[in-house]
C-alpha positions in Angstrom: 0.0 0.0 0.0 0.9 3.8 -0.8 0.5 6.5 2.3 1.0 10.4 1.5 3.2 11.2 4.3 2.1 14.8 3.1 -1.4 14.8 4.5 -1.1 12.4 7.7 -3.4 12.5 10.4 -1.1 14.0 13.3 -0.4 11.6 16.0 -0.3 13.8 19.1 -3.9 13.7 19.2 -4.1 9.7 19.6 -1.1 9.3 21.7 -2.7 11.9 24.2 -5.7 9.4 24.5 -3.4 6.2 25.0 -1.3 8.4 27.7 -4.2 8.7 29.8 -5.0 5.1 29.5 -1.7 4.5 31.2 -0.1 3.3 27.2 3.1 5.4 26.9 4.2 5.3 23.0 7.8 5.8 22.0 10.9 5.5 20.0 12.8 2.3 21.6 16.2 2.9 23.3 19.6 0.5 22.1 19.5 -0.8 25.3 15.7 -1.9 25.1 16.9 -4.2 21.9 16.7 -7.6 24.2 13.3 -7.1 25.4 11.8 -6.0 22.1 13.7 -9.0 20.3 11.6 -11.1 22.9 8.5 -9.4 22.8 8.6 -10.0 18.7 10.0 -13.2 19.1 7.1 -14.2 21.4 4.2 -12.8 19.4 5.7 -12.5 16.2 8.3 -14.8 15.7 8.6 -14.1 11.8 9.5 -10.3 12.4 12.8 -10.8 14.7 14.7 -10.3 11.6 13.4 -7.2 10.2 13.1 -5.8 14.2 17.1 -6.1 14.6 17.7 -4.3 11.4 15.3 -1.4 12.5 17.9 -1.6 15.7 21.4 -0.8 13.7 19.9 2.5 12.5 20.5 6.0 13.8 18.3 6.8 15.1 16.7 3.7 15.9 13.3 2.7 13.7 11.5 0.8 16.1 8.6 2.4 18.0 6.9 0.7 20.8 3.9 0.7 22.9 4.2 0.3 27.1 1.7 -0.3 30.0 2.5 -0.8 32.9 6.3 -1.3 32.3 5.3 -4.3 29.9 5.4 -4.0 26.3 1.9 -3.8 24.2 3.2 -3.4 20.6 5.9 -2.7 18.2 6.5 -1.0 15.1 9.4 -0.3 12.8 10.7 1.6 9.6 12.9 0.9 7.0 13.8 -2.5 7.4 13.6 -4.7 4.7 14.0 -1.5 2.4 14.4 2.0 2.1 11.4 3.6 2.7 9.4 0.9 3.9 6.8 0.7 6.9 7.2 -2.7 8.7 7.1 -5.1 10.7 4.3 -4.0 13.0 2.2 -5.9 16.0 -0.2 -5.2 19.0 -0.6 -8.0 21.8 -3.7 -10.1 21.0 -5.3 -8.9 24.6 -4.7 -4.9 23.5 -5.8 -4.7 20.0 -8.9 -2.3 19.3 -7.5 0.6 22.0 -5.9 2.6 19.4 -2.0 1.1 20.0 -1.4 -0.1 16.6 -3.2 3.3 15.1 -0.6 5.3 17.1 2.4 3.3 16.6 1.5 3.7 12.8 1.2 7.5 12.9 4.2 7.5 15.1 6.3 5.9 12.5 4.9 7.5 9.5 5.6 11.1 11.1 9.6 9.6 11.2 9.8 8.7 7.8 8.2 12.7 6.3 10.7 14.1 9.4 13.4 11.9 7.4 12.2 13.7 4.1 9.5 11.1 2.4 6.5 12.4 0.7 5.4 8.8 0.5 5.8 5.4 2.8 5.5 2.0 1.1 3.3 -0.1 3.6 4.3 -4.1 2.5 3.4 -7.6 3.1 0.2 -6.3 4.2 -2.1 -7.9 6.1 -5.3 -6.0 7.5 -5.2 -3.4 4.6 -8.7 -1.7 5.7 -7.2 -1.0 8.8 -4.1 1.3 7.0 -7.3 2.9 4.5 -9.0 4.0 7.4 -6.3 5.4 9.2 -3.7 6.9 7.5 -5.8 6.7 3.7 -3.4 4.2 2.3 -4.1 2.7 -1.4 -3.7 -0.5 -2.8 -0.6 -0.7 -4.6 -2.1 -2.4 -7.9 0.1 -6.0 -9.0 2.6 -5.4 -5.6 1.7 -8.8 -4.2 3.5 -10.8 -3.1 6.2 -8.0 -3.4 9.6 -8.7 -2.1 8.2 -11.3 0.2 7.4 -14.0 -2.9 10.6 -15.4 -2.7 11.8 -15.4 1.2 12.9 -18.4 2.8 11.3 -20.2 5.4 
């Protein structure tokens, strides 16, 4: 899918309502690198990969989600390419609060900061999810991408 980085929803708005739900949103530190690993490897064991590339940038491109010191959700930019949004996840037991909606917005405001007008949103899976919150398109003949070929 295709986002204009150029007409985003802003974030602050979101992450406001999640911060008084006790959800703290947030760039991850280097030093959080083990527990994030974990938390993807537990949920989303397919994504470990991609997370520790998003790790070895400067600054870091994973975004995560907290309650009550535990974390709720990831997200992360640039990783399999340039310019790419992905991997992303929200706990099974937190999904529907908002968390993945602000992680998204979160991420996407990075990538125009780092001087997109566009984000490239692949391997998607719920893609009425990114339409309704960040008006992302179909990228027409884009699947399965550069995920047809990936090893297993």
């Amino acid at each position: 899918m295709l986002v204009k980085l150029y007409t985003l929803p802003a974030a602050a708005p979101v992450l406001g309502r999640l911060s008084e739900h006790g959800v703290v949103c947030r760039r991850a530190e280097s030093f959080e690198r083990s527990a994030v690993t974990a938390f993807v490897n537990e949920q989303f064991p397919a994504w470990v990969d991609e997370t520790l590339v998003a790790f070895a940038h400067v600054p870091i491109g994973v975004f995560i989600a907290i309650e009550g010191g535990r974390i709720v959700g990831f997200a992360c930019i640039e990783t399999a390419r340039p310019n790419f949004f992905g991997p992303t996840g929200v706990d099974e037991g937190q999904r529907g609060r908002g968390i993945g909606k602000a992680l998204l917005l979160m991420s996407l405001e990075a990538m125009r900061e780092m001087g997109y007008a566009y984000a490239i949103i692949a391997g998607v899976g719920p893609a009425s999810f990114y339409a309704h919150s960040v008006g992302a398109t179909v990228i027409e003949g884009s699947e399965p991408g550069i995920y047809g070929g990936r090893i297993r």
